[in-house]
DSSP file (Angstrom, degrees, kcal/mol; ACC not computed):
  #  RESIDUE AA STRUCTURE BP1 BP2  ACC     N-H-->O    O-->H-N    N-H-->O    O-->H-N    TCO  KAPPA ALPHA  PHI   PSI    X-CA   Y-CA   Z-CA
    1    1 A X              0   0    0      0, 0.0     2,-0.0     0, 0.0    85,-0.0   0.000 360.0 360.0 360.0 138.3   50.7   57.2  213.0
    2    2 A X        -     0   0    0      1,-0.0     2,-0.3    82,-0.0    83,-0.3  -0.159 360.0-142.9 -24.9 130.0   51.7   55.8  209.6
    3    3 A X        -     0   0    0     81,-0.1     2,-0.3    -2,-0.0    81,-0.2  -0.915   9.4-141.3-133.8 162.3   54.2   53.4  209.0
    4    4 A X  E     -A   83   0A   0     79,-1.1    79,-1.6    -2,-0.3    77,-0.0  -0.941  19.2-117.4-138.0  94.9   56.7   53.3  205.9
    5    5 A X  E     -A   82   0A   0     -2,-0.3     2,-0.5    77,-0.2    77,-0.3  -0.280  19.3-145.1 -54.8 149.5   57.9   50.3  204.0
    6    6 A X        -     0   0    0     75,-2.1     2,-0.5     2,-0.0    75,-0.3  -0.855  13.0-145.5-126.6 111.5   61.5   49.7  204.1
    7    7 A X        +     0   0    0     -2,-0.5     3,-0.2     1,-0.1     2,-0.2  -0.599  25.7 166.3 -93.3 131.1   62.8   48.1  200.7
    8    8 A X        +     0   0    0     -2,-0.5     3,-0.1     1,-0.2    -1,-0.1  -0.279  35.7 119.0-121.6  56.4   65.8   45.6  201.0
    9    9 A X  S    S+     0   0    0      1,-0.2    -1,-0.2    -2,-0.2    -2,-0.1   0.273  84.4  34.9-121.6  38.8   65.8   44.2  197.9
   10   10 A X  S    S+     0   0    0     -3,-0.2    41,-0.3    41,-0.0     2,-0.3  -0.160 103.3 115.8-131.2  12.5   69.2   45.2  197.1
   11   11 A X        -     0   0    0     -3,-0.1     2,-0.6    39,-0.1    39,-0.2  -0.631  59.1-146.9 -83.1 121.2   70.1   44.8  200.7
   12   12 A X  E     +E   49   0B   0     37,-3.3    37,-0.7    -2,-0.3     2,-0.5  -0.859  30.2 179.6 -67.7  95.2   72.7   42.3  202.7
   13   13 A X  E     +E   48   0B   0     -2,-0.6    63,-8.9    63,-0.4     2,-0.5  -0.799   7.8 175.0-115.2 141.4   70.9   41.7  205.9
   14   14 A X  E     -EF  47  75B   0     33,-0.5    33,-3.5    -2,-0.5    61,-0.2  -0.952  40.5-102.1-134.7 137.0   72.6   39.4  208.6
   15   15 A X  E     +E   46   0B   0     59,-2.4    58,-1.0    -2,-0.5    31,-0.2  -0.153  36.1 176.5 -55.3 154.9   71.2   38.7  212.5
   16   16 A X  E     +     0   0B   0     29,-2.1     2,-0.4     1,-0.8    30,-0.2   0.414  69.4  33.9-140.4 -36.5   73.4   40.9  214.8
   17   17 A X  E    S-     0   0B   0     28,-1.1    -1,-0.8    54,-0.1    56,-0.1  -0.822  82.0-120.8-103.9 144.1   71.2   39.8  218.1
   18   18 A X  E     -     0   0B   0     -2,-0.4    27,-0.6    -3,-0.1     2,-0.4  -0.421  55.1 -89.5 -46.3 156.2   69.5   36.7  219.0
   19   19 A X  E     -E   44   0B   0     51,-0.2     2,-0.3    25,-0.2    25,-0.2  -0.757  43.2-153.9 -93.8 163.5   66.0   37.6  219.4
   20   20 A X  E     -E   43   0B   0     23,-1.1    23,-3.7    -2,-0.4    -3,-0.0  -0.761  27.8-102.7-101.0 133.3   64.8   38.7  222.8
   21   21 A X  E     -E   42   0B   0     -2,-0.3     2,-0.8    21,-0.3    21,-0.2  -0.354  39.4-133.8 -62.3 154.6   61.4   38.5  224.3
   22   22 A X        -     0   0    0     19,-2.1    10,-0.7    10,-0.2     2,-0.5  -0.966  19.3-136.5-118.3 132.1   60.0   42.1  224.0
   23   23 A X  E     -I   31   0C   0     -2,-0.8     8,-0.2     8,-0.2     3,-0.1  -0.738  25.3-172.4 -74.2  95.5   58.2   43.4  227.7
   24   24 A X  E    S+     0   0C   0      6,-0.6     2,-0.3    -2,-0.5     7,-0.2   0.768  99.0  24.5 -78.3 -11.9   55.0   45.3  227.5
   25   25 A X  E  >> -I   30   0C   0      5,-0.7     4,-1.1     1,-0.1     5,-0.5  -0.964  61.6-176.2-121.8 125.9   56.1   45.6  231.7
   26   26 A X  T  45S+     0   0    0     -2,-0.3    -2,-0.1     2,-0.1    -1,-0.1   0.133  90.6  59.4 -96.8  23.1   59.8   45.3  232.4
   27   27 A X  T  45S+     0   0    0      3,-0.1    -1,-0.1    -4,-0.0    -2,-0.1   0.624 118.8  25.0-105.3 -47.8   58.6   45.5  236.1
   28   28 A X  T  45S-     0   0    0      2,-0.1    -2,-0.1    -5,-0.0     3,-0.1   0.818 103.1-121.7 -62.3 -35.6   56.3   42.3  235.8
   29   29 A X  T  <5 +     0   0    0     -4,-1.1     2,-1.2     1,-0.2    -3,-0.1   0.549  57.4 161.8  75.6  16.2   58.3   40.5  232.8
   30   30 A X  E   < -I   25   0C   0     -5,-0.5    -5,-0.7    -7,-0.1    -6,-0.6  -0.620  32.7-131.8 -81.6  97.0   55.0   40.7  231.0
   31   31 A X  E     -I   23   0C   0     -2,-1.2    -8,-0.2    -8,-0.2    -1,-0.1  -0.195   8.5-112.6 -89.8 158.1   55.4   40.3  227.7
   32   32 A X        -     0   0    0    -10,-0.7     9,-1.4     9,-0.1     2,-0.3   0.278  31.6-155.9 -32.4 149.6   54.0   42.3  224.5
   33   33 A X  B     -J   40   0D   0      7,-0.2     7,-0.2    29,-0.0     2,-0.2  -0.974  22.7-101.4-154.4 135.9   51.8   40.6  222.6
   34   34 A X    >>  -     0   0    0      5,-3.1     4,-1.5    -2,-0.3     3,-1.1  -0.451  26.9-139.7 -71.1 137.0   51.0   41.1  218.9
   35   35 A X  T 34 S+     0   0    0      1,-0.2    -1,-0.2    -2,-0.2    -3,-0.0   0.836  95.4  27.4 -84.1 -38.1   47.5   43.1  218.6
   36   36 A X  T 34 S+     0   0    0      1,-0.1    -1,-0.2     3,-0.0    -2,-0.0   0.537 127.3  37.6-123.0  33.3   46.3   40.8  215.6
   37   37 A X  T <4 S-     0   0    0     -3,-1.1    -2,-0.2     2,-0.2    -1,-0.1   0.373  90.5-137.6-131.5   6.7   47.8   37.5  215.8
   38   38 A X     <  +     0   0    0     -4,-1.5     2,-0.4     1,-0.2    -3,-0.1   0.874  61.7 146.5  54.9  33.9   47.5   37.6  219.9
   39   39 A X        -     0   0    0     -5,-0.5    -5,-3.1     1,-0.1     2,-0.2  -0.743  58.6 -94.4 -97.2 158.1   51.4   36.0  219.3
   40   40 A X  B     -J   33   0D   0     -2,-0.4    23,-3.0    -7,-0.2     2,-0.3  -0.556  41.1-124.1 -80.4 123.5   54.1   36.6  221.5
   41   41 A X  E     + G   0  62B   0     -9,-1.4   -19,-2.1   -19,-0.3     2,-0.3  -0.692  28.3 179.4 -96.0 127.7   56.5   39.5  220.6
   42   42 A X  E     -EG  21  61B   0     19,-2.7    19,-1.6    -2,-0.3   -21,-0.3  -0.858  19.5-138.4-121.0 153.7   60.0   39.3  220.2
   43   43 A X  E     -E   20   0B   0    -23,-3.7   -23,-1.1    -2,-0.3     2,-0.3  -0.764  18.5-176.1 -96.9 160.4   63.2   41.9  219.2
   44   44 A X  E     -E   19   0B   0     15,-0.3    15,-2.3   -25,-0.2     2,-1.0  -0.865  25.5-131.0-154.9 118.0   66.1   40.8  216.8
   45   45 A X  E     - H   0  58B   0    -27,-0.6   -29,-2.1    -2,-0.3   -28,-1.1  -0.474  29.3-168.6 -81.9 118.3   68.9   42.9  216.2
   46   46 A X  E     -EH  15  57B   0     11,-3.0    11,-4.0    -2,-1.0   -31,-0.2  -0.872  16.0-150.5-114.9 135.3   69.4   43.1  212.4
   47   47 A X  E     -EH  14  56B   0    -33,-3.5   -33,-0.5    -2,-0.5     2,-0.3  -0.500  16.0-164.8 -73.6 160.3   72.5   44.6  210.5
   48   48 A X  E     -E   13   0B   0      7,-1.0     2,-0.3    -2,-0.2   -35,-0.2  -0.885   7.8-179.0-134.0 138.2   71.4   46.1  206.9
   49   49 A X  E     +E   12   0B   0    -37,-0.7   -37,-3.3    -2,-0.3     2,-0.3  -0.931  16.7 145.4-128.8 128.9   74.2   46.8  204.5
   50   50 A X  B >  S+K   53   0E   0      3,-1.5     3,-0.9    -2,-0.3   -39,-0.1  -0.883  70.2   6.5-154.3 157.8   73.3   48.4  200.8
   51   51 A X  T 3  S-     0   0    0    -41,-0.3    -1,-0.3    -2,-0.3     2,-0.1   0.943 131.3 -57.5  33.3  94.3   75.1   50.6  199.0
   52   52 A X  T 3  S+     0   0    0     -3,-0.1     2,-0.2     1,-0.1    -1,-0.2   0.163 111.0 107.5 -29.3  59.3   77.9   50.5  201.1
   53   53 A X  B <   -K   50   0E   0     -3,-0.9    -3,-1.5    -2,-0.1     2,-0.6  -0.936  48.1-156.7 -93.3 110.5   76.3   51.5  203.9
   54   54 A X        +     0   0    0     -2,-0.2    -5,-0.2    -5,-0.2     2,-0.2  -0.711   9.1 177.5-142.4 126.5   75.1   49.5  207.5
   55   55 A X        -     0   0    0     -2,-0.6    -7,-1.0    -8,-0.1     2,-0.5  -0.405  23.3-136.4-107.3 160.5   73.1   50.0  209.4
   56   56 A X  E     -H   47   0B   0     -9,-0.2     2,-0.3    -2,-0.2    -9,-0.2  -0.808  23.5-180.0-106.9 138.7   71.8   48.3  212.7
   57   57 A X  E     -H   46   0B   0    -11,-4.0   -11,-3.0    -2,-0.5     2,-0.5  -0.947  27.6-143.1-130.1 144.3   67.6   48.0  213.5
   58   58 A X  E     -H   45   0B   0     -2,-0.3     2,-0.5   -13,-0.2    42,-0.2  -0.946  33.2-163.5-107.1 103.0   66.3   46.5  216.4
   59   59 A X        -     0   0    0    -15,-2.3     2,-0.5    -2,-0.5   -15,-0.3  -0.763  10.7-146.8-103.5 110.8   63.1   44.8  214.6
   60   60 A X  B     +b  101   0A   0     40,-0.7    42,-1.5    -2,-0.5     2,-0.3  -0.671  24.9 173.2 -58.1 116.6   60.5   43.6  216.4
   61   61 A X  E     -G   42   0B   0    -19,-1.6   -19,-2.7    -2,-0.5     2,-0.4  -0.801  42.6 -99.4-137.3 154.2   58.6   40.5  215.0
   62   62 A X  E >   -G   41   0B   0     40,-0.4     3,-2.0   -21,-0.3   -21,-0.3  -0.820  32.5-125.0 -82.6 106.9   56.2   38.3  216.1
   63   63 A X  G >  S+     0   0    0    -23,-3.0     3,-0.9    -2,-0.4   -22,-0.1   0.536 114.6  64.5 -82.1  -3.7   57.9   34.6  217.7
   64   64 A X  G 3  S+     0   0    0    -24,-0.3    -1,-0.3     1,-0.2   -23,-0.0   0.886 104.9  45.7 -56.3 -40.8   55.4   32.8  215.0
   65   65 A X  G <  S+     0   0    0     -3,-2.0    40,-2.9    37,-0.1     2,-0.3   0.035  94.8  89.1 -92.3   5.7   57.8   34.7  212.4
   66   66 A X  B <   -c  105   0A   0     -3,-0.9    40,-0.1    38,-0.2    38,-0.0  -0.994  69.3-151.2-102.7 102.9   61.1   33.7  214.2
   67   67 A X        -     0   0    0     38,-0.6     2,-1.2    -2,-0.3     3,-0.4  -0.007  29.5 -98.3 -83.4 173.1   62.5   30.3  212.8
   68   68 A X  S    S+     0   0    0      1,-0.2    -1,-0.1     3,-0.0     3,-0.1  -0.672 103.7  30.9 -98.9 147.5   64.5   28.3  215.3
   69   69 A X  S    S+     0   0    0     -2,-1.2    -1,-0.2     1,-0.4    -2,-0.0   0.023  78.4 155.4 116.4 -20.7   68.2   28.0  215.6
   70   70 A X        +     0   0    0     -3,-0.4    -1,-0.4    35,-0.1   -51,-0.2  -0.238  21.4 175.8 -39.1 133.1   68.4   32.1  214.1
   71   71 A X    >   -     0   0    0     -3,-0.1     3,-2.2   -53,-0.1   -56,-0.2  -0.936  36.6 -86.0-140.4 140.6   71.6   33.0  215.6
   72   72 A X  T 3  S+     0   0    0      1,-0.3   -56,-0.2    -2,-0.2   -54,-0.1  -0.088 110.8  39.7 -91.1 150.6   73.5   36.1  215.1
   73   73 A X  T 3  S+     0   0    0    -58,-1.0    -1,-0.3     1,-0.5   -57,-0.1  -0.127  87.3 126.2  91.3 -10.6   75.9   36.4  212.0
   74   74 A X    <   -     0   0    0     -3,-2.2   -59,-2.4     1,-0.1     2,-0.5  -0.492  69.0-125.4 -66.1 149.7   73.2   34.4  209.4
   75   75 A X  B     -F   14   0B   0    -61,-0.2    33,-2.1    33,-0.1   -61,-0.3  -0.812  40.4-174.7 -79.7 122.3   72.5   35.9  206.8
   76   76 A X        -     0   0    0    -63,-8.9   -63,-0.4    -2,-0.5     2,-0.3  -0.329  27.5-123.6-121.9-165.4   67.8   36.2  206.7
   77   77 A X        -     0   0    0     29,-0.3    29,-6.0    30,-0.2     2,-0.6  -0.903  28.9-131.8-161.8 107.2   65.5   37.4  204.4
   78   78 A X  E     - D   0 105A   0     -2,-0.3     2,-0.7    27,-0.2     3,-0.3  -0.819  14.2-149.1 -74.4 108.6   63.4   40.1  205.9
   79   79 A X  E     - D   0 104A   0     25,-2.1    24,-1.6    -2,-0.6    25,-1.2  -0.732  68.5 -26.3 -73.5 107.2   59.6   39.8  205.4
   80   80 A X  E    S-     0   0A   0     -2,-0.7    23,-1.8    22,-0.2     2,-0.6   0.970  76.8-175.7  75.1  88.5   57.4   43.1  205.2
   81   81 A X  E     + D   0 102A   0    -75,-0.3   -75,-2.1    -3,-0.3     2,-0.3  -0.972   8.3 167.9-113.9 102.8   59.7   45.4  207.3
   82   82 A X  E     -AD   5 101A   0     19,-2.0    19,-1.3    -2,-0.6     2,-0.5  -0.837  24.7-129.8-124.4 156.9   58.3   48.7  207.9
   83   83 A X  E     -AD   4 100A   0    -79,-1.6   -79,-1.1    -2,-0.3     2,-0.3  -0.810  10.2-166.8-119.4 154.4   59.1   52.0  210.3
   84   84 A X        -     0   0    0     15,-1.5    15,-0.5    -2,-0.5     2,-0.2  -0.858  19.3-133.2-142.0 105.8   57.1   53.5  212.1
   85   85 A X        -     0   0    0     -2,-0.3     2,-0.3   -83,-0.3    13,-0.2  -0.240  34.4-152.0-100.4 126.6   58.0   57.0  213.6
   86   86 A X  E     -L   97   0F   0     11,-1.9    11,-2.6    -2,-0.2     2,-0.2  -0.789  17.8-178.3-111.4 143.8   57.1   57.6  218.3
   87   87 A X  E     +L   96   0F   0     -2,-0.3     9,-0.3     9,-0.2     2,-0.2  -0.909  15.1 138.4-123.2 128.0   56.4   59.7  220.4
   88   88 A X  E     -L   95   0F   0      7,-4.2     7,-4.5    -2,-0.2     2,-0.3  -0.980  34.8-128.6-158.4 163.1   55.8   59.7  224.2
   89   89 A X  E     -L   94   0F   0      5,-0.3     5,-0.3    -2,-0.2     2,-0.2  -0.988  23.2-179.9-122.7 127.3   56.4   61.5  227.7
   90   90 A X  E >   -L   93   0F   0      3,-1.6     3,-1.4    -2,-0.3    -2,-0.0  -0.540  65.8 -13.6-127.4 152.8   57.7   59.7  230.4
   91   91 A X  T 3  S-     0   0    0      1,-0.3    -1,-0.2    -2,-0.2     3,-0.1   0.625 133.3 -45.5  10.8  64.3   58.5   61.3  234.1
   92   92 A X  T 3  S+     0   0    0     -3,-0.2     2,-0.4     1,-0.2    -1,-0.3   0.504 121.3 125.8  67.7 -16.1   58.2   64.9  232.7
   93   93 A X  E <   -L   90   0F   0     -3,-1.4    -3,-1.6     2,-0.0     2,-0.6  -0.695  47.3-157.7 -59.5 110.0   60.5   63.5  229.7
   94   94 A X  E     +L   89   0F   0     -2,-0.4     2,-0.3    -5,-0.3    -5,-0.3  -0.830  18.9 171.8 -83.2 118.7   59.6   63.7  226.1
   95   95 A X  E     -L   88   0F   0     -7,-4.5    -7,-4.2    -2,-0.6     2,-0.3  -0.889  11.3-176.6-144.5 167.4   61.2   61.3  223.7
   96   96 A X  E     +L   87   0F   0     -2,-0.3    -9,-0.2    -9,-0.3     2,-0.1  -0.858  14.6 148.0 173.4 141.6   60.8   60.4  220.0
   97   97 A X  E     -L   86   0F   0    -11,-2.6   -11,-1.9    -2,-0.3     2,-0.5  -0.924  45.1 -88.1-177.9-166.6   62.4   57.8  217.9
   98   98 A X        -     0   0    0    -13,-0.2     2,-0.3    -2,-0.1   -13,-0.2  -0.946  37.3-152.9-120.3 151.6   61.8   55.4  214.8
   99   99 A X        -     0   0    0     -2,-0.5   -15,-1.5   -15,-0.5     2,-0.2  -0.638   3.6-145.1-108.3-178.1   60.4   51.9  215.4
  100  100 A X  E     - D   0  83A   0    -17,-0.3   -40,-0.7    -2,-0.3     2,-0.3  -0.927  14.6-177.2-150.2 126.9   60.9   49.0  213.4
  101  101 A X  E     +bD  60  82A   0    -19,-1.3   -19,-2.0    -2,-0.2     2,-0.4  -0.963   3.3 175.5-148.5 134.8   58.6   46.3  212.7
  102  102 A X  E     - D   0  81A   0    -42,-1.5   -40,-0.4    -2,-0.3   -21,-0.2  -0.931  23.7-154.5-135.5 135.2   59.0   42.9  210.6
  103  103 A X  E    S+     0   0A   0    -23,-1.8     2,-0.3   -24,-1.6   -23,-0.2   0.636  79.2   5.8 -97.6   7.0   56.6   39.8  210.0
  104  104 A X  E     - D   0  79A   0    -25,-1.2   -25,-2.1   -24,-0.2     2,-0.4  -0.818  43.5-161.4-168.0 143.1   59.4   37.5  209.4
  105  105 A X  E     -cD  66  78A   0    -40,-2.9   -38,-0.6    -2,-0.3     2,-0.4  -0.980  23.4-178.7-114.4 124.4   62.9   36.7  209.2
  106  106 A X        -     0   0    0    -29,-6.0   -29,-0.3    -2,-0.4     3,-0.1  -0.979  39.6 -99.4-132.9 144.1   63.9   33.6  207.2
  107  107 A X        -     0   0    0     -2,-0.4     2,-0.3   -31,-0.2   -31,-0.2  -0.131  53.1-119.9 -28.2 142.9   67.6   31.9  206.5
  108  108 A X              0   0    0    -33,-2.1   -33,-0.1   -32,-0.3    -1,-0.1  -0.730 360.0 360.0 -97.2 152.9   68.5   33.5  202.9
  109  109 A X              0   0    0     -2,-0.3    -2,-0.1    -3,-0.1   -33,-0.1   0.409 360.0 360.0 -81.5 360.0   69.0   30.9  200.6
């Protein structure tokens, strides 16, 4: 499926989560791993406010692309943040949503 760059470059965006390791099994604790940097995948919940609206994404980023100390109220600088629209059927369930995907978050200057 296609994914959609997200432009924030009129955008406030400030950490709302620490990030989290992201689980390709939450029954093993085996985590996701990015398909072309074989890095360890992580989630980070980011508020967006522009034009006085804000909204919250839970962006999945790659932990090469995490700095340390990110803690939630800084204000980052998202790198390449695009969405990418799922679908899948689970136990007879169908469900559909938007993903989120980043390659970096860095303290804004």
């Amino acid at each position: 499926m296609p994914s959609f760059k997200i432009d924030l470059s009129t955008a406030v965006v400030f950490v709302a989560t620490a990030p989290a390791p992201k689980l390709a099994n939450k029954a093993t604790g085996e985590r996701a791993m990015d398909r072309e940097t074989n890095a360890p995948l992580s989630t980070v919940g980011l508020l967006v406010s522009d034009e006085g609206e804000g909204s919250l994404y839970q962006v999945t980023i790659p932990e090469t692309g995490i700095p340390e100390g990110l803690a939630p109220g800084m204000p980052v600088a998202v790198t390449g943040l695009k969405a990418r629209d799922w679908e899948n059927e689970f136990n007879g369930q169908k469900r559909h949503g938007i993903s989120f995907r980043a390659i970096a978050v860095t303290a804004a200057a």
